[in-house]
MDTraj code that builds the backbone (N, CA, C; nanometers):
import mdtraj as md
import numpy as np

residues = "UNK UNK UNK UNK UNK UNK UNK UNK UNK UNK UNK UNK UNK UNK UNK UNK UNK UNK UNK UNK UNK UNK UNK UNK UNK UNK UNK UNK UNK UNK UNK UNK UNK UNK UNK UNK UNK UNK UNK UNK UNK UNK UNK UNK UNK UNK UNK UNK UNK UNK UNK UNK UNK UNK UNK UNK UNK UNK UNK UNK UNK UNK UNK UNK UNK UNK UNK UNK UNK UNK UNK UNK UNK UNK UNK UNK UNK UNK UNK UNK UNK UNK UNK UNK UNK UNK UNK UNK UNK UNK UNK UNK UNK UNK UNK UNK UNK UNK UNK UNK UNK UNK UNK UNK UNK UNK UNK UNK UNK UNK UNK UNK UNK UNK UNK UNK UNK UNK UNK UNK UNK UNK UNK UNK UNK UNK UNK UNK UNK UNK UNK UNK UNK UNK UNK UNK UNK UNK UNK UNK UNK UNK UNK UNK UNK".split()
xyz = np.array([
    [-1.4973, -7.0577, -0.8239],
    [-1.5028, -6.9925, -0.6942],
    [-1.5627, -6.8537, -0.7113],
    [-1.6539, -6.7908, -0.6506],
    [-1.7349, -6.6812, -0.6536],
    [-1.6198, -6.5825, -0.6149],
    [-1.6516, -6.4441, -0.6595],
    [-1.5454, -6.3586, -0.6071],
    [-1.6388, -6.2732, -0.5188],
    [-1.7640, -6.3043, -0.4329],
    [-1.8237, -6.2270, -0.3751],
    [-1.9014, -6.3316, -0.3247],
    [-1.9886, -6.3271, -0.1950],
    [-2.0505, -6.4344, -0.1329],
    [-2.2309, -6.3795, -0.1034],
    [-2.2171, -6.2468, -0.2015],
    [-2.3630, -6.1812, -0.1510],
    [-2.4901, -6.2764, -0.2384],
    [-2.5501, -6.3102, -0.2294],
    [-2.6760, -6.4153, -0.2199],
    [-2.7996, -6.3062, -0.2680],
    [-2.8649, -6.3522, -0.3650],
    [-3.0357, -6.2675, -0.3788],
    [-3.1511, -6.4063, -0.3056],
    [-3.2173, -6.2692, -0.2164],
    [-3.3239, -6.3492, -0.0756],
    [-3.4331, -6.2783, -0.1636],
    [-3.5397, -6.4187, -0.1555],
    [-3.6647, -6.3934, -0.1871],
    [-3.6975, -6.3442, -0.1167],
    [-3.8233, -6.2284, -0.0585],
    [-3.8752, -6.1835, 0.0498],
    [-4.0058, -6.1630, -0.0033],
    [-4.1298, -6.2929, 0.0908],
    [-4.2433, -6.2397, 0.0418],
    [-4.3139, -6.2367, 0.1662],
    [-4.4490, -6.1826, 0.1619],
    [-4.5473, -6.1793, 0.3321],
    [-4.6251, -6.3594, 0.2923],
    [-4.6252, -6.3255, 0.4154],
    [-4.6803, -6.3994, 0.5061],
    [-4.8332, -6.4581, 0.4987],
    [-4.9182, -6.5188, 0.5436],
    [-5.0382, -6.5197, 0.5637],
    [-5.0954, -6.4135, 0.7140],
    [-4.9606, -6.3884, 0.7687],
    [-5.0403, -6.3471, 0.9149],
    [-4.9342, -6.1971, 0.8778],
    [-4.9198, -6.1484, 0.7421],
    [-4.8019, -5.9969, 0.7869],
    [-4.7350, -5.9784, 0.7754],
    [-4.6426, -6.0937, 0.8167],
    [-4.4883, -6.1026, 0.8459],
    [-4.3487, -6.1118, 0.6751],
    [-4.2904, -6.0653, 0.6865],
    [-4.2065, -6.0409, 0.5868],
    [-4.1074, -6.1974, 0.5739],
    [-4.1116, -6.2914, 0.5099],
    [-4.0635, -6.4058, 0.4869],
    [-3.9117, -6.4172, 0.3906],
    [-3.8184, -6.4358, 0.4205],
    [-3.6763, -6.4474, 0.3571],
    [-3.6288, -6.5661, 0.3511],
    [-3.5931, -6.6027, 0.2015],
    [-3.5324, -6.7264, 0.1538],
    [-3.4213, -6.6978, 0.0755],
    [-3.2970, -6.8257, 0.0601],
    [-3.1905, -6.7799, -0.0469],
    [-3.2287, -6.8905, -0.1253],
    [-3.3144, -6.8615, -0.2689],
    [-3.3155, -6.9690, -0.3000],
    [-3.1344, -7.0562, -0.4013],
    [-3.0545, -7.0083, -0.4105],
    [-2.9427, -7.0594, -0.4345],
    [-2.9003, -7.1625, -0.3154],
    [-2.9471, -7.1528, -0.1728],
    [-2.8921, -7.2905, -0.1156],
    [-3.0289, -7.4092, -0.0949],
    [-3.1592, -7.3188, -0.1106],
    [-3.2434, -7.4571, -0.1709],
    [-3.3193, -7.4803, -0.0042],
    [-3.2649, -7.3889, 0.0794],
    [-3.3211, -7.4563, 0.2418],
    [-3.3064, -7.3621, 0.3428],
    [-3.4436, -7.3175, 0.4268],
    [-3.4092, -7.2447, 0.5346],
    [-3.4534, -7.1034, 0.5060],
    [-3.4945, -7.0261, 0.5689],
    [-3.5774, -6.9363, 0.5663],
    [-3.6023, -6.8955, 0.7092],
    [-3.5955, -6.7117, 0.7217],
    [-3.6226, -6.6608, 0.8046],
    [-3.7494, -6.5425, 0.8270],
    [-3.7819, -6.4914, 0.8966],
    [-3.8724, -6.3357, 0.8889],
    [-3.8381, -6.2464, 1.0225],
    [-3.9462, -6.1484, 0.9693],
    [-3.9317, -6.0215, 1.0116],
    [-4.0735, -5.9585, 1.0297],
    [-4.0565, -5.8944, 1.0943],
    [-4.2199, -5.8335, 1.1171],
    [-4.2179, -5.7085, 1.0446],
    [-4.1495, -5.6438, 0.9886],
    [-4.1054, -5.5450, 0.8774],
    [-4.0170, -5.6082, 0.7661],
    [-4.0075, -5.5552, 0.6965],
    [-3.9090, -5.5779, 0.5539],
    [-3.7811, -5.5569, 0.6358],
    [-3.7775, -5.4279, 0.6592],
    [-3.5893, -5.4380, 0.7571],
    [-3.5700, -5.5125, 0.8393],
    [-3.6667, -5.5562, 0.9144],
    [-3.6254, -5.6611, 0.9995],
    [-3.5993, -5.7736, 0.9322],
    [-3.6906, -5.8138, 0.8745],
    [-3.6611, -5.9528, 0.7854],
    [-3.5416, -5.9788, 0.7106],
    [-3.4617, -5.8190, 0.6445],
    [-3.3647, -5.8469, 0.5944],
    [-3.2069, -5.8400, 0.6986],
    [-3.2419, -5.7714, 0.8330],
    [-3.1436, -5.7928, 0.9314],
    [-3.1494, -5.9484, 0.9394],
    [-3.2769, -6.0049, 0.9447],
    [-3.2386, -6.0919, 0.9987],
    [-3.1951, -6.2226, 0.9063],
    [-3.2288, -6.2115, 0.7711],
    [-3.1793, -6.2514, 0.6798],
    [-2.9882, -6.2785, 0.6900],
    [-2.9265, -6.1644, 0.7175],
    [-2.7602, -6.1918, 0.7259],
    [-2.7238, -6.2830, 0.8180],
    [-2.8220, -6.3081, 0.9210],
    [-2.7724, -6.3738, 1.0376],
    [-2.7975, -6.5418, 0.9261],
    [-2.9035, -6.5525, 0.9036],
    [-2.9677, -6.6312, 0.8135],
    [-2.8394, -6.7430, 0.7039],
    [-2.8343, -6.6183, 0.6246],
    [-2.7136, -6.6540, 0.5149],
    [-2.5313, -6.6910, 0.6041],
    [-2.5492, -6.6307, 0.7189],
    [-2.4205, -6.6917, 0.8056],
    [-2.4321, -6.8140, 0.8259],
    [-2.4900, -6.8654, 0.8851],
    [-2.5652, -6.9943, 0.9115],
    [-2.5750, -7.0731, 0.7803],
    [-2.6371, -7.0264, 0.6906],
    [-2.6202, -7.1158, 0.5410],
    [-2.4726, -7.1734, 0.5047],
    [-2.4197, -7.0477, 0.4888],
    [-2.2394, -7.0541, 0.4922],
    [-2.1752, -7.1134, 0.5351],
    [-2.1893, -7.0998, 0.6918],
    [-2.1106, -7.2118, 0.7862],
    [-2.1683, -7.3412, 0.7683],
    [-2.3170, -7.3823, 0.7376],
    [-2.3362, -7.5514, 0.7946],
    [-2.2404, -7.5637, 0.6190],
    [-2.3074, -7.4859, 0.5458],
    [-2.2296, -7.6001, 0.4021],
    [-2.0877, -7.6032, 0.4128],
    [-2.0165, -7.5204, 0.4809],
    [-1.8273, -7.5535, 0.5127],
    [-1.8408, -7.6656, 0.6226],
    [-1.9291, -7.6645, 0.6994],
    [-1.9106, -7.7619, 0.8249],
    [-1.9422, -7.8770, 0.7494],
    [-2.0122, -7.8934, 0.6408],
    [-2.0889, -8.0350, 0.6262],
    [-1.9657, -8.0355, 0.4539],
    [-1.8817, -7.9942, 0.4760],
    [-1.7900, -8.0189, 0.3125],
    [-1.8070, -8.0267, 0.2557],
    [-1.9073, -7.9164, 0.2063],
    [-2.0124, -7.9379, 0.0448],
    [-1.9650, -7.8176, -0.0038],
    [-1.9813, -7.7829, -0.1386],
    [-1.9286, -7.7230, -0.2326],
    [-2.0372, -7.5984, -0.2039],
    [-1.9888, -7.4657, -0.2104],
    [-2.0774, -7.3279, -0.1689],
    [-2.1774, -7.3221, -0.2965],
    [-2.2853, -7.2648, -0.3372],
    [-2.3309, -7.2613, -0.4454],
    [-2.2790, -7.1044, -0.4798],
    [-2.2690, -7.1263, -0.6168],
    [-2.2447, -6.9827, -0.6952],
    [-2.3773, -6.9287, -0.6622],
    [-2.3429, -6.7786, -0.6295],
    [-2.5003, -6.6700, -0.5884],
    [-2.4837, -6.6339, -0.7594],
    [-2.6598, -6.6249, -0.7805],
    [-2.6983, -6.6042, -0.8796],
    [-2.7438, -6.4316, -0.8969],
    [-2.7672, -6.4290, -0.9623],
    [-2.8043, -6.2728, -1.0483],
    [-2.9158, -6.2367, -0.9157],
    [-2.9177, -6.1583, -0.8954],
    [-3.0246, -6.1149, -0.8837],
    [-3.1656, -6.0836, -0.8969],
    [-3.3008, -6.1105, -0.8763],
    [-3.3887, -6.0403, -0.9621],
    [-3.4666, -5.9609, -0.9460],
    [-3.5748, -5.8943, -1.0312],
    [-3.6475, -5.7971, -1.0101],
    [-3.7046, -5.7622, -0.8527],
    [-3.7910, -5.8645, -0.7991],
    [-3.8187, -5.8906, -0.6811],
    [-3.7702, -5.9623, -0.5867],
    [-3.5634, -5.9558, -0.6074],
    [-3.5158, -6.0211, -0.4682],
    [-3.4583, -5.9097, -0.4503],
    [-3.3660, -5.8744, -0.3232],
    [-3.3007, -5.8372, -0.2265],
    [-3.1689, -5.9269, -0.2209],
    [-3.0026, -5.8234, -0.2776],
    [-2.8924, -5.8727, -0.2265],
    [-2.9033, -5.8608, -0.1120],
    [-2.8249, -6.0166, -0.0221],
    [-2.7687, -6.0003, 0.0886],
    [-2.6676, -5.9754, 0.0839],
    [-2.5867, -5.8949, 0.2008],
    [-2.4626, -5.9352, 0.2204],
    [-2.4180, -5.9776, 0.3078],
    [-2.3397, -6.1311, 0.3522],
    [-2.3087, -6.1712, 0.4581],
    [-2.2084, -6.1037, 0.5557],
    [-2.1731, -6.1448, 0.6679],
    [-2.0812, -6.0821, 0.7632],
    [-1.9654, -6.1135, 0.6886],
    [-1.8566, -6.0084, 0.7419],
    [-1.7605, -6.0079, 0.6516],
    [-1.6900, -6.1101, 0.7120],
    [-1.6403, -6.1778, 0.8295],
    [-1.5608, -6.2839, 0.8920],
    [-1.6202, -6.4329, 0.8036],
    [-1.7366, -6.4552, 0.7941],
    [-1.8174, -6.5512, 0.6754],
    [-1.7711, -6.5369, 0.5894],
    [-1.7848, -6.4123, 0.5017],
    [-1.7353, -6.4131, 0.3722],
    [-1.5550, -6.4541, 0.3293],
    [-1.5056, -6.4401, 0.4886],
    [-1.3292, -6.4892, 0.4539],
    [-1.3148, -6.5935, 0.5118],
    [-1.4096, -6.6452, 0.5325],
    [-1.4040, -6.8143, 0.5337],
    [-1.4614, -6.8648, 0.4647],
    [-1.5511, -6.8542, 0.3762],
    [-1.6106, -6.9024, 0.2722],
    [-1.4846, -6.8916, 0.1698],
    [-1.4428, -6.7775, 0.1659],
    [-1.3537, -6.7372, 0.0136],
    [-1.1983, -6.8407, 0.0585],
    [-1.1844, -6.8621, 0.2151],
    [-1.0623, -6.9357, 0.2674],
    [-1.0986, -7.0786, 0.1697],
    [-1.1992, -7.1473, 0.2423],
    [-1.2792, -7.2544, 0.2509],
    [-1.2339, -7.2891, 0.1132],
    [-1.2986, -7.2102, -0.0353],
    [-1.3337, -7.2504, -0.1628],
    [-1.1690, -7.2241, -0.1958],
    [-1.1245, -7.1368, -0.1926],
    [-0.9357, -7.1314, -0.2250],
    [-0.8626, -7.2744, -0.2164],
    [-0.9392, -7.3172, -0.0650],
    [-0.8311, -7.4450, 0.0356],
    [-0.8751, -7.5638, -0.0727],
    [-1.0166, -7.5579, -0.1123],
    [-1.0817, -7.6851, -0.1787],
    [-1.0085, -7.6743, -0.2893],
    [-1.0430, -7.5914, -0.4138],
    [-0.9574, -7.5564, -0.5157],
    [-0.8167, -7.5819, -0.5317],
    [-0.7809, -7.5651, -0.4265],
    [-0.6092, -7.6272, -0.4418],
    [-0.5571, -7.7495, -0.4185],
    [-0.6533, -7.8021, -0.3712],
    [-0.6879, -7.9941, -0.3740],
    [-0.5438, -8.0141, -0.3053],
    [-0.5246, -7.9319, -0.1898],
    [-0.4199, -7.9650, -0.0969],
    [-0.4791, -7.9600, 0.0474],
    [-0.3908, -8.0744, 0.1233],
    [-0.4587, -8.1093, 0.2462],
    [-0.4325, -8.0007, 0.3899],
    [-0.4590, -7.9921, 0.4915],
    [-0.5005, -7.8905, 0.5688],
    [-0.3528, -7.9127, 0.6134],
    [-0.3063, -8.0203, 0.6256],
    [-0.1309, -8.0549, 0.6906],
    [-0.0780, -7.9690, 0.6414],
    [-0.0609, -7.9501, 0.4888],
    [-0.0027, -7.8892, 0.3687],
    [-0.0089, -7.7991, 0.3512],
    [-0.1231, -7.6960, 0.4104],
    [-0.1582, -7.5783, 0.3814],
    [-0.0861, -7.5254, 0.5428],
    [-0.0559, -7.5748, 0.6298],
    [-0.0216, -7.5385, 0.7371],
    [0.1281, -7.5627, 0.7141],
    [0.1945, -7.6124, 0.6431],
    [0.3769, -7.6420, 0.6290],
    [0.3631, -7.5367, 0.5548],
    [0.2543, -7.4660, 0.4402],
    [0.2882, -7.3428, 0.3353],
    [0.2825, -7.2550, 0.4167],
    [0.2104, -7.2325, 0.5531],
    [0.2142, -7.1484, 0.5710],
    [0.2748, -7.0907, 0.7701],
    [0.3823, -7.2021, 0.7786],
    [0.4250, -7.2314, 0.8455],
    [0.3688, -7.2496, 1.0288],
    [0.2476, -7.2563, 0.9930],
    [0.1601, -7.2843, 1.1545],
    [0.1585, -7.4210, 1.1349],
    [0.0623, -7.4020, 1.2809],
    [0.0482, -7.5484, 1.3521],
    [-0.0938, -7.6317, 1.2445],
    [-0.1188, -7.7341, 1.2556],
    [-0.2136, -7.7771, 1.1575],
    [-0.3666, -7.7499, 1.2168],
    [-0.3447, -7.7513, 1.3799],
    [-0.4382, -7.6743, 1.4609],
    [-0.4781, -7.5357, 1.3751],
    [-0.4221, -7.4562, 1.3747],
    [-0.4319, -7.3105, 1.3047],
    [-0.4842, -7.3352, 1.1855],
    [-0.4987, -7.4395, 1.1010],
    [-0.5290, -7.4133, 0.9344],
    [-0.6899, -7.4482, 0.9872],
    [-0.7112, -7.5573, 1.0712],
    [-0.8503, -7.6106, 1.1173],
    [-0.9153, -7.5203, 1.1892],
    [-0.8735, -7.4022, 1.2739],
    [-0.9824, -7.2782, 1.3267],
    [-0.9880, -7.1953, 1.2100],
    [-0.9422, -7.1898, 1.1102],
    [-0.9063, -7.1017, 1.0096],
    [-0.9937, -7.1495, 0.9000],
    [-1.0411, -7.2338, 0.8749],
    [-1.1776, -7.3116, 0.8305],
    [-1.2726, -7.3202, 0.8936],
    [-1.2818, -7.3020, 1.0464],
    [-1.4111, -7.3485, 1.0644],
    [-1.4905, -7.1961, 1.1347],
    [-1.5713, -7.2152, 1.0482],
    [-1.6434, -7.0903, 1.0821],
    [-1.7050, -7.0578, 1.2233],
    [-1.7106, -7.1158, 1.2543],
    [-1.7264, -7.0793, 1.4512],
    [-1.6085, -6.9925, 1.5005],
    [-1.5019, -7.0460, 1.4311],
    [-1.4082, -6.9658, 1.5379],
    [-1.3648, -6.8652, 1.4845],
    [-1.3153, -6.7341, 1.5732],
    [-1.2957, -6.6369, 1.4832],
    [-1.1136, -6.6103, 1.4586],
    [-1.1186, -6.5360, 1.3730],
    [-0.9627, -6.5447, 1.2813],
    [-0.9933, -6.3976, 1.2461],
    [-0.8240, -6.3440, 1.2462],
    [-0.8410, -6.2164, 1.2308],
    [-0.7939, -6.2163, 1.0718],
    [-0.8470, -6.1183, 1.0643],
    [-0.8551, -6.0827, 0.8730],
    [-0.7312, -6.0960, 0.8296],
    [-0.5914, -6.0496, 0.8909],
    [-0.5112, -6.0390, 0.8338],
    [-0.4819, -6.1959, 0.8412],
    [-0.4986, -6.2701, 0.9359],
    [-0.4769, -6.3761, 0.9106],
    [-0.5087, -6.4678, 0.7694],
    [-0.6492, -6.4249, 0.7791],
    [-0.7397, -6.5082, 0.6322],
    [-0.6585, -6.4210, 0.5291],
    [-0.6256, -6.3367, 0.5129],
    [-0.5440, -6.2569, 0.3485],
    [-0.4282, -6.3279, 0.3788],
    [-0.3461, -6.3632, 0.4765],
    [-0.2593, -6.4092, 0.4410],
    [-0.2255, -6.5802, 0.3699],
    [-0.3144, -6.6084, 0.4511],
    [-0.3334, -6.7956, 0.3884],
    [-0.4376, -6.7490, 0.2666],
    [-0.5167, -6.6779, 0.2506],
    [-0.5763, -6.6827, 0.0869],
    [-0.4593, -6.6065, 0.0001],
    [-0.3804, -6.5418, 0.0314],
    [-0.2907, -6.5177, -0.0609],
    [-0.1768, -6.6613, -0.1027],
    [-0.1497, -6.7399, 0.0335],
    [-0.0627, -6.8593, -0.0050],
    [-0.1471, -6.9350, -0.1218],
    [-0.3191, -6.9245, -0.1041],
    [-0.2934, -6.9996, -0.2253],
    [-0.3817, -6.9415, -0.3300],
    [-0.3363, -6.8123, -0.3528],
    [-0.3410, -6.7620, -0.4793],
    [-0.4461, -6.6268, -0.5057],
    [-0.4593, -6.6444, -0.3722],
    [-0.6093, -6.5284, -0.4076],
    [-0.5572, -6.3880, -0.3082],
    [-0.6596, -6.2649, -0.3378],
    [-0.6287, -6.1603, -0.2922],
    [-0.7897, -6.1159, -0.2386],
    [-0.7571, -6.0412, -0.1257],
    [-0.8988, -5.9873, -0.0364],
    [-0.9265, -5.8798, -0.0629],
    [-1.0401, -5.8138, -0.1731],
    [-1.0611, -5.6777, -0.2008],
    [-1.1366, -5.6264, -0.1215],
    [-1.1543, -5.4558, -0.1085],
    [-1.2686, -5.4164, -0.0238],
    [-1.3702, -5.3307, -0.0982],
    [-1.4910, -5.3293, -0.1125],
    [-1.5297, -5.2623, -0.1574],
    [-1.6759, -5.1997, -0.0753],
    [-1.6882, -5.0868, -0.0901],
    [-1.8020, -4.9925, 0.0047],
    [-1.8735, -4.9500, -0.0970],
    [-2.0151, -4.9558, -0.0441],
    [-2.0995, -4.9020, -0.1272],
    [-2.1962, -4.7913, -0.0396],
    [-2.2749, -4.7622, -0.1161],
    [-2.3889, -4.7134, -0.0243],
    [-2.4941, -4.7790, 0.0403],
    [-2.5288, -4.7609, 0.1041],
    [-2.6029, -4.8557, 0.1914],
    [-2.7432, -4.8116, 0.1475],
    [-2.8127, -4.9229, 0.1472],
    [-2.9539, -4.9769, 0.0781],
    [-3.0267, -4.9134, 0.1620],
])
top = md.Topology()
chain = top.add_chain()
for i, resn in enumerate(residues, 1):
    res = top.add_residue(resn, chain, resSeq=i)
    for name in ("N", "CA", "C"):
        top.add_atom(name, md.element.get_by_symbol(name[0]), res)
traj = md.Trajectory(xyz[None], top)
């Protein structure tokens, strides 16, 4: 399980200009920008969307790779990133959504908005079911790129 969900985006031009963004760690999908900043705003929206279809479609997240010379970390929205980190915890514990809702005494409704990335869940909520099974939500700030 990754302890961070930030992704390195290829970003190259275009034939017509335009600033082109890929993650190649999920292998599919690509956005742009008519500037580099734009391309990389629009990149997060991008990598949300990556995030959610692979939890929606129950496939395993790919580990984000190193970085390189000529990519660009993303960083996803932070409500993504605590459902992704929910998501890979819930899989990892090879316990069923019933089960995770008796640990944590809600309705089984509640463990299923609490996975699915459409709906939103408040943070303290996600630290508290990623702490039931085993994990802790760090914060960390940097400077901005």
């Amino acid at each position: 399980m990754p302890d961070a969900y930030n992704y390195p985006a290829e970003i190259e031009r275009d034939e017509d200009g335009r600033y082109v963004v890929a993650f190649p760690d999920f292998g599919w999908g690509a956005t742009d920008g008519a500037s580099r900043d734009e391309a990389l705003d629009e990149a997060k929206d991008l990598l949300r969307e990556l995030i959610a279809t692979t939890i929606r479609e129950g496939e395993d997240l790919p580990r984000p790779s190193r970085a390189g010379r000529k990519q660009s970390l993303v960083v996803p929205p932070v409500p993504i990133a605590l459902k992704a980190a929910l998501y890979e915890a819930w899989r990892q514990a090879g316990i069923s959504q019933r089960r995770l809702a008796r640990d944590l005494d809600v309705a089984e409704s509640e463990v299923r908005r609490m996975l699915n990335p459409e709906h939103s869940t408040k943070a303290a909520t996600m630290d508290r079911a990623l702490r039931r099974l085993g994990k802790r939500v760090t914060v960390t700030i940097d400077e901005a790129a």
